[in-house]
C-alpha positions as CSV (number, residue, x, y, z in Angstrom):
1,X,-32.3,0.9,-26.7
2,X,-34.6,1.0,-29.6
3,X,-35.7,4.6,-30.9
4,X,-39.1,4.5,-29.8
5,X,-38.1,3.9,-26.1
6,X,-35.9,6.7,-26.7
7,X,-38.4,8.8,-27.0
8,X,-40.4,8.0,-24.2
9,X,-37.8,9.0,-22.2
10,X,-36.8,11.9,-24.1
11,X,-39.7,12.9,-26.5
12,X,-38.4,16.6,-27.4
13,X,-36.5,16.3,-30.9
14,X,-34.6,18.7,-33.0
15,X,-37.0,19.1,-35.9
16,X,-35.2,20.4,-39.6
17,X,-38.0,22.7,-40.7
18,X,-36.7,25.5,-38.9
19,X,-33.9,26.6,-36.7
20,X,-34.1,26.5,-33.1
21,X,-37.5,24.5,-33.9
22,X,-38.2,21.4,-31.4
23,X,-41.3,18.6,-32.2
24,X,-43.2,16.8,-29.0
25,X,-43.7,13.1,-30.3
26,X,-45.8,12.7,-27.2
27,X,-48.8,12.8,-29.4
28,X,-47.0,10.4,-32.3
29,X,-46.8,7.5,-29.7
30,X,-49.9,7.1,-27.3
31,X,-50.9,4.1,-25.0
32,X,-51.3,1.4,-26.7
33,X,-49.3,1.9,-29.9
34,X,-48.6,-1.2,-32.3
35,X,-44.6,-1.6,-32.9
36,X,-43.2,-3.3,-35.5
37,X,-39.4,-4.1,-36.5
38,X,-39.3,-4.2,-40.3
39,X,-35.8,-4.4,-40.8
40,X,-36.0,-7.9,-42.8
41,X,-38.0,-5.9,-45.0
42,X,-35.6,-2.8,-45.6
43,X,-32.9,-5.4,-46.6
44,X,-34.4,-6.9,-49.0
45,X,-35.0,-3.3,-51.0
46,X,-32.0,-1.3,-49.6
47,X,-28.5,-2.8,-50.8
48,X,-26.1,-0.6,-48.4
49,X,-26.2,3.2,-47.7
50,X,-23.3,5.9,-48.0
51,X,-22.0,9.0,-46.2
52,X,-21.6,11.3,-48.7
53,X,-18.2,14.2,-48.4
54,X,-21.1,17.0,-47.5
55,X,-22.4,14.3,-44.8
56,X,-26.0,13.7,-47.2
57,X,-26.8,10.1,-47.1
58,X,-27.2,8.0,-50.6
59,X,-28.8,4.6,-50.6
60,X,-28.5,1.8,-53.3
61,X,-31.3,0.0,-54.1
62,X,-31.7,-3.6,-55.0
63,X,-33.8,-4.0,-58.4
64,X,-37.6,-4.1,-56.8
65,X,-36.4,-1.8,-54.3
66,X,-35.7,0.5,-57.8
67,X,-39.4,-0.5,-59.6
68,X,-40.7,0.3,-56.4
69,X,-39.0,3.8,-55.7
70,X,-39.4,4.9,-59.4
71,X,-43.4,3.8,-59.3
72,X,-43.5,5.8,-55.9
73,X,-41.6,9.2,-57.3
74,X,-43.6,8.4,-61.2
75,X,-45.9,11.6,-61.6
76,X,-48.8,9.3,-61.5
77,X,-49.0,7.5,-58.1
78,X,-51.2,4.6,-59.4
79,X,-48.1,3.5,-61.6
80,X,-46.4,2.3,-58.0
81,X,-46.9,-1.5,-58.0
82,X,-48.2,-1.4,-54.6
83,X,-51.7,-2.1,-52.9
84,X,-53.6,-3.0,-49.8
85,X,-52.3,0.2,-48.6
86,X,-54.2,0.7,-45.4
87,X,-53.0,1.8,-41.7
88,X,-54.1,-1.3,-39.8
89,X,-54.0,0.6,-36.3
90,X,-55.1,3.9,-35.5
91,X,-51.1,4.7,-34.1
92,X,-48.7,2.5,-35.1
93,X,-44.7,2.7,-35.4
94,X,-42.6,1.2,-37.8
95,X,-38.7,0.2,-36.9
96,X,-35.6,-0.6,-38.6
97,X,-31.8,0.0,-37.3
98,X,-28.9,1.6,-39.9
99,X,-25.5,0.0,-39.6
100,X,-24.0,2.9,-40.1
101,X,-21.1,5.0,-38.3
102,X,-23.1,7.6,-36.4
103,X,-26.7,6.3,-37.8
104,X,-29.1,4.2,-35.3
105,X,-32.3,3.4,-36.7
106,X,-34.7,5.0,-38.3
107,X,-38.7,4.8,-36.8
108,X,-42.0,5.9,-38.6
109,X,-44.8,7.2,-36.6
110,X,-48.3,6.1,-38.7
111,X,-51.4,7.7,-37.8
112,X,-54.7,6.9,-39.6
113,X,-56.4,9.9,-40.3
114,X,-59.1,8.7,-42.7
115,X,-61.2,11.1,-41.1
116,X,-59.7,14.3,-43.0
117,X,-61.1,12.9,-46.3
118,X,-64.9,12.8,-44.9
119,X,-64.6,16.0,-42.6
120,X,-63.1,18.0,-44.7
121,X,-63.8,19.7,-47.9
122,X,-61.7,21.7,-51.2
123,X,-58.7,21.8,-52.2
124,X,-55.9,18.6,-52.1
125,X,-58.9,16.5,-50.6
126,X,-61.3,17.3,-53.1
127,X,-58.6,16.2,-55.6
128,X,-58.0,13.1,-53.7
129,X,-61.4,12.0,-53.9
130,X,-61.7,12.7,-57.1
131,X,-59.4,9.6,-57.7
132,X,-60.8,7.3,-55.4
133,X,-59.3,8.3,-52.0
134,X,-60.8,6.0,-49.5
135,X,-57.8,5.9,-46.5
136,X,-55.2,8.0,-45.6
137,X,-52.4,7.8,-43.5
138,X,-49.8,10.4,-41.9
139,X,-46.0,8.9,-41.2
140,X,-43.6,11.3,-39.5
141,X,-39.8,10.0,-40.3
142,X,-37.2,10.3,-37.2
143,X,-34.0,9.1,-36.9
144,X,-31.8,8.3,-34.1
145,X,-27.7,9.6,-34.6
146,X,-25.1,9.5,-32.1
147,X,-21.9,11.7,-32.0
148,X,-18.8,11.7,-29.6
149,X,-21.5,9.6,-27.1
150,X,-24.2,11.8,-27.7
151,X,-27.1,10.2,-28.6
152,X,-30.2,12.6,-30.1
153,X,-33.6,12.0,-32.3
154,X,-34.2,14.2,-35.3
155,X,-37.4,14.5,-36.9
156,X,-36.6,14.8,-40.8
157,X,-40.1,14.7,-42.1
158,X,-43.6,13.7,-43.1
159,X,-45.7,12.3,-45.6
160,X,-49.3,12.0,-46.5
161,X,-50.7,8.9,-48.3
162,X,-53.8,8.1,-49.7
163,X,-55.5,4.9,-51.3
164,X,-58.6,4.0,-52.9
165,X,-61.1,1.3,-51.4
166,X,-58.8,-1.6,-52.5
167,X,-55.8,0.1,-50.9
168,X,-54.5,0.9,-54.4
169,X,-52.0,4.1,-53.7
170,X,-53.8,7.4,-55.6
171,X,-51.9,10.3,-54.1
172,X,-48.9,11.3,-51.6
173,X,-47.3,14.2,-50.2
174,X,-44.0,13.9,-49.0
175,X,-42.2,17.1,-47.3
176,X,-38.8,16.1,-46.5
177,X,-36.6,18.5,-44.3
178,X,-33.2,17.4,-45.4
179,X,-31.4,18.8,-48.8
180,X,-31.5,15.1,-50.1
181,X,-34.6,13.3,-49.8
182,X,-33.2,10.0,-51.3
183,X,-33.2,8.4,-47.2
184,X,-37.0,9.6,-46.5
185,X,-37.6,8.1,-49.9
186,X,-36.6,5.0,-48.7
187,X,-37.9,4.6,-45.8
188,X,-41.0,5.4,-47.3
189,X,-40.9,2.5,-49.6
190,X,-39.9,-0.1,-47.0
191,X,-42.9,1.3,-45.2
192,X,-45.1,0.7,-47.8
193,X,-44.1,-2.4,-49.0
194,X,-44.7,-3.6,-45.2
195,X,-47.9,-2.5,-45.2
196,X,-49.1,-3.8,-48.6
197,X,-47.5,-7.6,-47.5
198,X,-48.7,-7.4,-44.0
199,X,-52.2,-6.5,-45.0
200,X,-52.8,-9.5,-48.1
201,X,-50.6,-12.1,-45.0
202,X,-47.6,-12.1,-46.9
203,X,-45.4,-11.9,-43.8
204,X,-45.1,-13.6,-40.5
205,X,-45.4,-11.6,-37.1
206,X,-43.8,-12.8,-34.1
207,X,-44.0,-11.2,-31.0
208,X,-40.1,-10.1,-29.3
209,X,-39.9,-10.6,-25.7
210,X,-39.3,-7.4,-23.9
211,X,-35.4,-6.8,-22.5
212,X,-35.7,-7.7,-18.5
213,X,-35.2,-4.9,-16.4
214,X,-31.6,-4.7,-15.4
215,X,-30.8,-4.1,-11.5
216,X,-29.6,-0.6,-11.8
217,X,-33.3,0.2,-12.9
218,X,-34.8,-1.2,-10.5
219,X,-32.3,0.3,-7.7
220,X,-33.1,4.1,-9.3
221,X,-36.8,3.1,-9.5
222,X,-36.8,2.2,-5.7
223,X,-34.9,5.4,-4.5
224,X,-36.9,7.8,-6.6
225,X,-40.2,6.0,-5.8
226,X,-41.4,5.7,-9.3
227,X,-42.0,2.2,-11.2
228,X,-39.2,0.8,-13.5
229,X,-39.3,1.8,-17.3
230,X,-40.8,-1.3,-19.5
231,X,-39.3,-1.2,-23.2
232,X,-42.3,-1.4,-25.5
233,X,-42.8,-4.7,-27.2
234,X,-42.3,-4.9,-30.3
235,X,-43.5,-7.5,-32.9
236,X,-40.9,-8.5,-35.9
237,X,-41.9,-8.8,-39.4
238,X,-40.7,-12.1,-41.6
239,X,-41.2,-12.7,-44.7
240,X,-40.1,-16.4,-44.0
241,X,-43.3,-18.3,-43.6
242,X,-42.9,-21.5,-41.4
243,X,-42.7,-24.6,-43.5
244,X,-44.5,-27.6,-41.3
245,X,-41.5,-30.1,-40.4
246,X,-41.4,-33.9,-41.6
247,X,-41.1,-36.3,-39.3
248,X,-38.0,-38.2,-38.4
249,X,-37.8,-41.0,-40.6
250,X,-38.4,-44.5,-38.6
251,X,-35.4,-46.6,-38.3
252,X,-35.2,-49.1,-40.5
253,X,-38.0,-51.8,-41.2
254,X,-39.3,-53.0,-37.6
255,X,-42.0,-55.9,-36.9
256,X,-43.9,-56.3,-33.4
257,X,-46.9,-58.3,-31.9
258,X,-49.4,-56.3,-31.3
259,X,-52.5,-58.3,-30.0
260,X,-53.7,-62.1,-29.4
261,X,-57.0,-62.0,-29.3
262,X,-57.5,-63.6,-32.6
263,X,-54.5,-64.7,-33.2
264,X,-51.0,-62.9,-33.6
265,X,-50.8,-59.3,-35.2
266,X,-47.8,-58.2,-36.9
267,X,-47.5,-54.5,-37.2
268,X,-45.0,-53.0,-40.0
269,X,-43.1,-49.9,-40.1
270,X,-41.1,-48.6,-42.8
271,X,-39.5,-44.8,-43.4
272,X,-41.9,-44.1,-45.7
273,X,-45.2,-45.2,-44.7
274,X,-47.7,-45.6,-42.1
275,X,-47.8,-48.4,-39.8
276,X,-49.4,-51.4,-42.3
277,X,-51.2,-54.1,-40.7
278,X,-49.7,-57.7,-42.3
């Protein structure tokens, strides 16, 4: 089950802020939501991750994943080599899985909320705009963990993005909730990079057909007289643009007769080239 059906059946997670705190992702995930899996993506900038003796996670980066990370963390924003940054759905959730003992997957909840930066007025905003701020976006990191078959969602985070009217990145806030930020870091990047390539059609999206529903679900759906739970859809993110295929080459040389109105026709085919009238 991916994490995003998860929490549609169980949308109250343990959130890190606080003790004893709990987050609603009702709101994160409305009718309609746009779901991507981006986990071609995360490879290609996240070499493997470790468990760390004080259970923190630490991930290796491949070298753009680095240039990438160390223009997102660089004290000027604009340094990131990243652009096109802008939410291309009002709600949309981003999806990778960890191969990892105890690790899921990790989801990102986006939210445009371009509005803040004409509504509202002074302080961070005003700053914002100074630079340029055009768009910004709000991601909420949550990650899925199971332990001795229990299986929970924890919400680890946020952060706030903004770019200028090109989609060039001018300013982010990100409040992790874990010691070690290095993970949200990460995810952060692969989320950006996504959005940058899917914006300028630099990857491929093809729509994932939907896991049938099983019997069991249909059996608990008729005895409790509600309607069987439908898995989102989800649409996966390739970098791996189609090539067009070449035909088959044509077997050998071949000659026919191909018309006697005026005469016989000999038509000529070769594994090279087009059918040559002789």
């Amino acid at each position: 089950m991916r994490l995003i059906d998860y929490l549609r059946l169980n949308p109250i997670t343990v959130d890190l802020s606080a003790p004893n705190k709990k987050l609603d992702t009702r709101p994160l995930i409305p009718s309609g939501v746009q779901c991507f899996d981006i986990s071609e993506i995360e490879q290609q900038l996240v070499v493997k991750r470790e468990i760390e003796s004080n259970d923190s996670m630490t991930c290796h980066f491949t070298q753009r994943g680095k240039e990438i990370l160390d223009g997102i963390l660089h004290s000027d924003p604009t340094q990131a080599p990243l652009f096109g940054l802008i939410a291309p759905y009002d709600y949309s959730w981003w999806e990778y899985p960890l191969h990892m003992d105890g690790y899921l997957s990790t989801g990102i909840a986006l939210r445009d909320i371009t509005s803040i930066i004409n509504q509202t007025h002074g302080g961070s905003v005003d700053e914002l705009k100074a630079r340029g701020a055009k768009y910004m976006m709000d991601a909420r990191f949550i990650n899925l963990y199971t332990m001795n078959t229990l299986t929970y969602a924890v919400y680890e985070g946020y952060a706030m993005i903004a770019s200028d009217e090109n989609g060039l990145l001018v300013g982010y806030k990100n409040e992790s909730n874990l010691p070690n930020c290095t993970p949200q870091n990460a995810s952060l990047a692969v989320l950006l990079v996504s959005l940058m390539m899917l914006n300028h059609g630099m990857l491929k999206r093809e729509p994932l057909p939907s896991p049938p529903i099983s019997r069991q679900q249909r059996r608990y759906a008729a005895r409790h007289n509600t309607t069987p739970f439908v898995p989102i859809q989800f649409h996966f993110i390739s970098s791996r643009l189609t090539v067009p295929k070449r035909p088959a080459p044509v077997a050998a040389y071949t000659t026919k007769a191909v018309g006697k109105s005026h005469g016989t026709v000999y038509v000529v085919t070769c594994a090279t080239c087009e059918a040559v009238r002789l």
